[in-house]
N, C-alpha and C positions, 0 to 999 in steps of 0.2 A: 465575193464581191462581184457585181455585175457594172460591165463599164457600158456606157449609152455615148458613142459621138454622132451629134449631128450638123450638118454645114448646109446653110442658105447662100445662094450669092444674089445680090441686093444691088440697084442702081441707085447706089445713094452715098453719100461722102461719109469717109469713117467717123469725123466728127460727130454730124447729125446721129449716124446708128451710136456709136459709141454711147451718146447721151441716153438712150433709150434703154440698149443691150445693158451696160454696163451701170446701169441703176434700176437694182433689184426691186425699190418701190415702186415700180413702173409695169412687174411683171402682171397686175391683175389686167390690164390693158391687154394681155396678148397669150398668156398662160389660163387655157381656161379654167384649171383644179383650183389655183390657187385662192383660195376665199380670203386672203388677209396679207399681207407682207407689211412689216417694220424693221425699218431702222435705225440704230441709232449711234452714231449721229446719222441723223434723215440725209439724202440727196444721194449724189454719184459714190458707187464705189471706193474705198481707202482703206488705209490697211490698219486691222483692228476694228471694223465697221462691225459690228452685232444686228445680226437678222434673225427675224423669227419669222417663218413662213408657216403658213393657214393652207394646208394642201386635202382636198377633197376626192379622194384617188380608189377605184373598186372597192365604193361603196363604205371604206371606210377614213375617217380622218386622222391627217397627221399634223402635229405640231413640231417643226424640228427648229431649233435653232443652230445656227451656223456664224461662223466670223472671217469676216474679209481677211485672206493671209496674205496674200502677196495680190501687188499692184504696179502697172506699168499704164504707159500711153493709153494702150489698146487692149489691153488684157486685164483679168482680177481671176483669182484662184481662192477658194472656199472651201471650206472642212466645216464638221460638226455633228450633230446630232441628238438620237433621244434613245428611252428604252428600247423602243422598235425600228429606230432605223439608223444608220450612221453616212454619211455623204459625204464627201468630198469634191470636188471638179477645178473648170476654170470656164467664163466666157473669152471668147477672143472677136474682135474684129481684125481682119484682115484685107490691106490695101489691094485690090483688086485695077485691072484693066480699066481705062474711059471711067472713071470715079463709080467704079462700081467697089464694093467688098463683097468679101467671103465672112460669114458670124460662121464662127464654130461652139457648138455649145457638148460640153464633155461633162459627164457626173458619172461616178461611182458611185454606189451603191450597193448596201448592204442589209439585208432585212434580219432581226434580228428575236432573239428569245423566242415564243410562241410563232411566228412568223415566219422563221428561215426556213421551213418548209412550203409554203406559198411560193418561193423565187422564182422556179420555172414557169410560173404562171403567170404572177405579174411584169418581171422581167419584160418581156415582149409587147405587154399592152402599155405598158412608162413610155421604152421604144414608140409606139406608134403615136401616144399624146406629146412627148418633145417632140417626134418630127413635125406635127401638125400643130403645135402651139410656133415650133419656127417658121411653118407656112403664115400662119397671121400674123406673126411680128413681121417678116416680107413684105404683105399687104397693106398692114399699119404704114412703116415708114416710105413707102411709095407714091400714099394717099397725101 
C-alpha cells in the first residue's frame, strides 16, 4: 500500500472549503482524472455515503467505489474499492491563522491483481496529479 498526503493552506474559512473539500461530488470541479463522481445520498459528506468515482489516470480507467466511514465537523475518512485497486483515506480541513486553513488530503493505495507490479511507477505520478489537483481546488476557492 502506497500512502500519498498532501496539504494546501487556503485564505478561506473552513466552512466555505469544507463545503467544497468535503463533498466528493464537487471533485470533477478541481480533480482533473476524475470523469464522473456519484453519490448517494448526493451532497456533503456522511457516514455511510456510497461514491463511485470515474477516474481517468495513465492512460487507463478506474471505476472504484468507496463509502464515507467516518465523519466529523471538518474531516470524512473513506475505504473501498474494486478488482484493481483498494483505497482508503480521509480529507481534513484544518482551522488555520487570520481565517486561513490548512486541507489535508491523505489516500492509501493499493494496486491490485495484474497491476501490483506497476506501483512504483504509478505511485509517484498519483503523487504529482493530488498535489496539482490541490493547487486548483486553492485557486477555485480563492476566485
Amino acid at each position: 500500500m502506497t500512502r500519498i498526503v498532501s496539504r494546501r493552506t487556503v485564505p478561506i474559512d473552513a466552512e466555505a472549503a469544507a463545503g467544497v473539500f468535503l463533498n466528493w461530488t464537487k471533485d470533477p470541479q478541481w480533480r482533473t482524472a476524475v470523469r464522473r463522481m456519484s453519490a448517494e445520498p448526493s451532497g456533503p459528506a456522511q457516514v455511510g455515503q456510497q461514491l463511485v468515482e470515474e477516474l481517468r489516470f495513465a492512460g487507463m480507467t478506474f471505476v472504484t467505489p468507496t463509502t464515507v466511514t467516518e465523519m466529523g465537523a471538518a474531516r470524512a475518512s473513506y475505504s473501498g474499492g474494486s478488482r484493481e485497486v483498494q483505497v482508503s483515506g480521509y480529507r481534513e480541513v484544518q482551522p488555520g491563522p487570520s481565517g486561513s486553513v490548512t486541507l489535508v488530503a491523505e489516500i492509501d493505495v493499493a494496486l491490485l491483481g495484474a497491476l501490483r507490479p506497476l506501483t512504483p511507477l504509478l505511485a509517484p505520478l498519483y503523487r504529482r496529479l493530488q498535489e496539482r489537483d490541490l493547487d486548483r481546488l486553492a485557486e477555485l476557492l480563492v476566485t
